[in-house]
C-alpha positions in Angstrom: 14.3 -14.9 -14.7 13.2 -14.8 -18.5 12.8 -10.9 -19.1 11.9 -9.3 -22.7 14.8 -8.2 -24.6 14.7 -4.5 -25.2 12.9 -3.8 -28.1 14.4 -2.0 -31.1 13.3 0.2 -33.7 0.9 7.1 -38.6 -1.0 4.6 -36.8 -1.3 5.4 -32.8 -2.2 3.5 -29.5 -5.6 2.1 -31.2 -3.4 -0.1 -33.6 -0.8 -1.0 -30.7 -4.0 -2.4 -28.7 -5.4 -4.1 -31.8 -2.3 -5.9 -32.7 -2.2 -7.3 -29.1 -5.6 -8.3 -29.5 -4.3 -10.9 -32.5 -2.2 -13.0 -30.2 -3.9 -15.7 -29.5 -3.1 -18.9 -27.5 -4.7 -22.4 -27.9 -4.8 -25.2 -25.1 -3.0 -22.9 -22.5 -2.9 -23.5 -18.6 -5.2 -22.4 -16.5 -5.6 -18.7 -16.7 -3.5 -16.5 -14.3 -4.6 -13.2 -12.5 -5.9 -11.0 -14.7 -3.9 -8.0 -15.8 -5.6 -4.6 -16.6 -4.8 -2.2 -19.3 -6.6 1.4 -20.0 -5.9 4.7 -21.1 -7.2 8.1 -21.3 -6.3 10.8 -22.9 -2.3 11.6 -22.1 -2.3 9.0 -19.5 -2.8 4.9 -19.5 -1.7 2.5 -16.9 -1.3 -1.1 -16.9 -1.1 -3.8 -14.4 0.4 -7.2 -14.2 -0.9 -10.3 -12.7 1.6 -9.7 -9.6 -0.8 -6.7 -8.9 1.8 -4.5 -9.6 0.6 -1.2 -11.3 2.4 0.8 -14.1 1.1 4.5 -15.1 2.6 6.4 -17.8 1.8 10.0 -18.4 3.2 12.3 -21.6 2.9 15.6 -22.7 0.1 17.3 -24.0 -0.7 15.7 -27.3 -3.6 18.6 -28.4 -0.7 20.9 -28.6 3.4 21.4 -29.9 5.1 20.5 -26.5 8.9 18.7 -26.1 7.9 15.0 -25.9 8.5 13.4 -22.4 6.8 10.7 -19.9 6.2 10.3 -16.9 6.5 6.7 -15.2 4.6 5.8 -12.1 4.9 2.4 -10.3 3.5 0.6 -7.0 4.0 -2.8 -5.9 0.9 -4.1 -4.2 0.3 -4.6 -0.9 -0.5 -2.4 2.1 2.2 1.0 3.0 3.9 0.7 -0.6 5.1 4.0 -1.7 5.0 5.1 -5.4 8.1 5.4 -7.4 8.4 7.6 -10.4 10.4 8.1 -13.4 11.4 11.0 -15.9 12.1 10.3 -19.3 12.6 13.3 -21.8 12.0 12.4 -25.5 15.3 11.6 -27.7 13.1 9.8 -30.3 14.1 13.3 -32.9 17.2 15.7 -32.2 15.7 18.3 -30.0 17.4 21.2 -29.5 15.8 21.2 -26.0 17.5 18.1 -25.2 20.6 18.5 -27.4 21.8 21.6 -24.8 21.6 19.0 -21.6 25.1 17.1 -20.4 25.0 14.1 -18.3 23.7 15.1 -14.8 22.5 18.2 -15.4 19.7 19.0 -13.3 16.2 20.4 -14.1 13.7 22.3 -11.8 10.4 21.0 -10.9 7.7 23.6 -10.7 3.7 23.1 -10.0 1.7 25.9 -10.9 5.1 28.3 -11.3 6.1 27.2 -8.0 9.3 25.8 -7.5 9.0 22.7 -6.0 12.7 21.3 -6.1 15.8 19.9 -8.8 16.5 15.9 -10.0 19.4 15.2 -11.6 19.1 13.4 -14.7 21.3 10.2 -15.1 24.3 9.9 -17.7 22.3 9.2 -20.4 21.2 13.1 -20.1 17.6 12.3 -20.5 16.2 10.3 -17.6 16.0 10.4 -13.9 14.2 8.9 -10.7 12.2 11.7 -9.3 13.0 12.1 -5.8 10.2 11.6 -2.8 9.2 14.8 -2.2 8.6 15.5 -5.5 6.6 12.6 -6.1 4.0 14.1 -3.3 3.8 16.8 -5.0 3.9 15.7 -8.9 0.6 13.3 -7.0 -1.2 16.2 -5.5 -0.7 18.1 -8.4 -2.0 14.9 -11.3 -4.9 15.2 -8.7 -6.4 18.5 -9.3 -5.4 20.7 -12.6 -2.0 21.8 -11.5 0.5 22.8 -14.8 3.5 20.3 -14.1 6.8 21.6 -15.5 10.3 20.4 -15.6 12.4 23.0 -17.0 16.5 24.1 -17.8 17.5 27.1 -18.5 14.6 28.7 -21.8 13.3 25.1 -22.0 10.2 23.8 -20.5 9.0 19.7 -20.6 5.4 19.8 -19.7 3.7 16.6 -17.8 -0.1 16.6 -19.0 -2.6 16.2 -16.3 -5.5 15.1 -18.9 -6.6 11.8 -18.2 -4.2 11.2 -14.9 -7.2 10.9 -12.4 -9.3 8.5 -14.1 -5.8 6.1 -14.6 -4.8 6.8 -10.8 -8.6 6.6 -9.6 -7.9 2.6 -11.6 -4.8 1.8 -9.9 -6.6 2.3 -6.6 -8.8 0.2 -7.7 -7.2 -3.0 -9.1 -5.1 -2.7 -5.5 -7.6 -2.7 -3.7 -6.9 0.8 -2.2 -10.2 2.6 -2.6 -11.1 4.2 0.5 -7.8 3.5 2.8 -5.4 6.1 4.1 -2.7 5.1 1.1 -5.5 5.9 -2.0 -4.1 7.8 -4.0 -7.5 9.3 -5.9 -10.3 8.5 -2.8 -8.7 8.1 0.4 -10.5 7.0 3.5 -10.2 5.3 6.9 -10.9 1.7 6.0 -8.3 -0.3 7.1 -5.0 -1.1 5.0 -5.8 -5.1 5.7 -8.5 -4.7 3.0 -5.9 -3.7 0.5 -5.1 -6.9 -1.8 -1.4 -8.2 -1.5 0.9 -9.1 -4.2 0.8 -12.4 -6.2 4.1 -13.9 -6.4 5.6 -14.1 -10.2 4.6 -17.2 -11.2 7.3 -19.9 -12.7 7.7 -22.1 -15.4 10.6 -24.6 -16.5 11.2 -25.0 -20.1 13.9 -27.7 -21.1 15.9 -26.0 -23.4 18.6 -23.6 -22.6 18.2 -20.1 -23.4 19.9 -19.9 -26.5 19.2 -23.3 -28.1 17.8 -23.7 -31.2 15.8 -27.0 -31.8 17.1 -29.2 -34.9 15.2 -29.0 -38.0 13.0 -31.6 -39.1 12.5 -32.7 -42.4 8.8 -34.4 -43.7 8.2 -36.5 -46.7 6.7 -34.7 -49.3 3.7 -37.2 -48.8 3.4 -36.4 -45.3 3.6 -32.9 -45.2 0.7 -32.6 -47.8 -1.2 -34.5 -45.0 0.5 -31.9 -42.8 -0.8 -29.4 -45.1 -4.0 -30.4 -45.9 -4.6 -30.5 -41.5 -3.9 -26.9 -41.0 -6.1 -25.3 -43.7 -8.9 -25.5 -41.5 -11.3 -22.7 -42.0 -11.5 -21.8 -38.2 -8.1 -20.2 -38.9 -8.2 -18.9 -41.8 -9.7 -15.4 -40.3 -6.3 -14.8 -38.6 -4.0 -16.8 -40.5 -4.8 -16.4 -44.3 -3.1 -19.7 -45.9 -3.8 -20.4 -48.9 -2.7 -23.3 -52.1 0.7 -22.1 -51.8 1.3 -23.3 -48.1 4.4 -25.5 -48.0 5.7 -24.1 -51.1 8.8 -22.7 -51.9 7.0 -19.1 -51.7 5.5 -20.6 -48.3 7.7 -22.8 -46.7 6.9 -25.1 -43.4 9.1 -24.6 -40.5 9.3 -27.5 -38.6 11.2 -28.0 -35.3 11.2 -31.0 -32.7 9.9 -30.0 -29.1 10.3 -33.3 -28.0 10.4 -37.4 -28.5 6.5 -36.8 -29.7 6.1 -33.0 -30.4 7.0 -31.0 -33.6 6.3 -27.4 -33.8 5.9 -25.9 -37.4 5.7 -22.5 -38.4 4.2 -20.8 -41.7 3.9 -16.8 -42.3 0.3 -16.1 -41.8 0.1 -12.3 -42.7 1.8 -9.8 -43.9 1.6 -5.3 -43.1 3.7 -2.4 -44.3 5.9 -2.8 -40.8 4.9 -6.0 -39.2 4.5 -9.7 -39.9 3.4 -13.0 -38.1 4.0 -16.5 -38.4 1.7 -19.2 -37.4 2.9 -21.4 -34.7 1.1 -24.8 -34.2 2.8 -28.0 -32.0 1.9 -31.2 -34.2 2.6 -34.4 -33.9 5.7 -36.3 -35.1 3.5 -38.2 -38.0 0.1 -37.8 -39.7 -2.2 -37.4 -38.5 -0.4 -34.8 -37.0 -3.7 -33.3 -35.0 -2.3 -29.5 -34.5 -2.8 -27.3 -31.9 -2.4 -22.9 -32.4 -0.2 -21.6 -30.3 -0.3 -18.0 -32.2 -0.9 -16.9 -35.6 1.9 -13.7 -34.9 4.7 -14.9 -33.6 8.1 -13.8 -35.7 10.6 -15.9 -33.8 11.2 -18.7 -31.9 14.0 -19.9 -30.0 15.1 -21.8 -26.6 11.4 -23.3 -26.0 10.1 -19.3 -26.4 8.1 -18.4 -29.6 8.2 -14.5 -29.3 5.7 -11.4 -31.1 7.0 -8.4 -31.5 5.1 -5.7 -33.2 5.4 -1.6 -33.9 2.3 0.3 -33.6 3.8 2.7 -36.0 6.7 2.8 -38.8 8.6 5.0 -36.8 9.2 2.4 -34.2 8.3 4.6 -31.5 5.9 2.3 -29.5 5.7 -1.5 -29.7 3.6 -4.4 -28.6 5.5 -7.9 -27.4 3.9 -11.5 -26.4 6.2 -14.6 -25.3 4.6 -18.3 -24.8 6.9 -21.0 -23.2 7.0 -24.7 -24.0 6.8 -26.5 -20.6 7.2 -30.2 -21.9 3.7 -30.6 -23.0 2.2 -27.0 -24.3 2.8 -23.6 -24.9 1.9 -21.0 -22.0 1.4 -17.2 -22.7 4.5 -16.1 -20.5 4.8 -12.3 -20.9 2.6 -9.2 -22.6 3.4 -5.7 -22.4 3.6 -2.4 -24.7 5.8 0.0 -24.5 3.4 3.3 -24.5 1.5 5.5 -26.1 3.2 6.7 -29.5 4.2 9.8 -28.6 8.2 10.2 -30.1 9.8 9.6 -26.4 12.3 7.3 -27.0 12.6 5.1 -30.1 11.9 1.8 -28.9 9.3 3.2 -26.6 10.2 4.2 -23.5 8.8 2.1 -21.1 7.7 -1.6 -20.3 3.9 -1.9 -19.1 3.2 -5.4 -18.7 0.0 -7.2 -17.9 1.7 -10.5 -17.8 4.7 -11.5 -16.0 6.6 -15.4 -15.9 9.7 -16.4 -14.3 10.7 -18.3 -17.4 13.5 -21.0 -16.3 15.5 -22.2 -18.8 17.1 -26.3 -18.5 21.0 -25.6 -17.0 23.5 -26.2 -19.7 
């Protein structure tokens, strides 16, 4: 299965949304579920078109608190239990974190009361938080209960701002509302009205994984034609091309897809921490009729043109997109963020995806 590579490396989650917003695909298949993504105050979930539902919660962000998250996940589909996740922010040197060793263990506590330890793995700042715990931590994101992990003088603090309306979502897009297994409004209806999971849908792409397509190489006669076809005005809103495309300052990136297909590639824009390339599948000679795949991609490689974007300069939260060329088009494959910017992890330290594709590469 084709997965996103991790993602390395003052604007906030507005900016993170926004950039996502510029990824736009032309001529794709038809439409998939739909995902859902939403947020509110500390807290924001998102769910992919498997039906599985991802809620993240952090710290309080109106006052000084050590960073952390919180990770909540269920799988769709009748009696599925929640899962949940600790990470403690390592984004900054912390003397909160610098004091913990690899399994150390922390003490959960709800309103002072203790409500049980985790150990946190070998990295020192994450864990799976155990069943129990996760009834309460629920019960608790229900009401107004304070939520503290804590070793020793230091206390990470779970903010409950925002958790209901996300949960009182998640419920929703399941299908839960009103069953014995809500989370936010239980009732009595049955768990058959409760919508089952979507299987990951697939797509073959005939390249290997790591393949990178042979250059091609246009006349200068033709690729003024080529030039001349994709200043359209329709794209110059997202993709701001102007005399110089195909230059030496601009060059045209052009690949071969197949027997009949080129893709080529221009930069489109340009911000004090991201970039994006225009991506657009022609034809092998003029008139070359080309189609937009994106205007921010920044790489492509092995049939996958990838986006991948920080919402800040301090790298702390990212959005990504993939599309896939199946033969004929590109598909949108994958989208996620990786949270709110909060200084958890650098990186970000989760994956919320709305769109999920079990990318198959050609076998070598």
């Amino acid at each position: 299965m084709h997965r996103f590579a991790p993602l390395s490396g003052a604007l906030g989650w507005r900016l993170l949304a926004a950039v996502a917003g510029l990824l736009v695909i032309g001529h794709a298949a038809a439409a998939p579920a739909a995902g859902l993504s939403f947020s509110h105050h500390d807290w924001e979930i998102a769910c992919d078109n498997t039906r599985t539902c991802r809620a993240a919660g952090y710290h309080p962000d109106d006052r000084e608190a050590h960073a952390m998250s919180v990770l909540l996940t269920r799988k769709a589909g009748a009696q599925q239990a929640v899962r949940a996740q600790l990470q403690l922010g390592d984004a900054v040197e912390e003397p909160a974190v610098a004091q913990l060793r690899p399994n150390a263990k922390l003490q959960l506590r709800i309103d002072g009361k203790p409500q049980g330890t985790l150990a946190l793995g070998k990295d020192g700042v994450s864990a799976e938080i155990p069943a129990p715990q996760v009834t309460a931590l629920l019960n608790a994101l229900k009401g107004s209960g304070r939520i503290v992990w804590s070793s020793g003088e230091f206390e990470w603090e779970l903010s409950g701002k925002g958790a209901a309306a996300v949960l009182l979502k998640m419920d929703e897009f399941q299908g839960r509302l009103g069953t014995p297994g809500a989370l936010m409004r239980k009732g009595s209806a049955s768990e058959a009205q409760v919508l089952p999971a979507l299987a990951v849908p697939v797509l073959n792409v005939p390249f290997t994984a790591q393949q990178q397509a042979a250059t091609v190489n246009l006349s200068a006669a033709q690729q003024a034609i080529l030039v001349g076809e994709l200043l359209k005005p329709e794209w110059k809103e997202e993709c701001d091309m102007e005399e110089e495309l195909g230059s030496s300052s601009r060059p045209l990136r052009i690949v071969r897809l197949s027997e009949s297909k080129l893709l080529v590639s221009a930069q489109c824009w340009m911000a004090a921490y991201n970039f994006g390339e225009g991506y657009w599948v022609i034809n092998t000679k003029a008139p070359f009729n080309p189609v937009l795949a994106t205007t921010s991609g920044n790489e492509y490689m092995g049939g996958i043109i990838s986006a991948s974007h920080k919402g800040r300069g301090l790298g702390d939260c990212w959005s990504r997109e993939d599309w896939a060329w199946d033969g004929q088009q590109f598909h949108a494959t994958g989208k996620l963020t990786t949270g709110m910017c909060r200084m958890v992890a650098l990186g970000g330290p989760w994956e919320l995806p709305t769109l999920v594709t079990d990318v198959r590469h050609r076998a070598k």
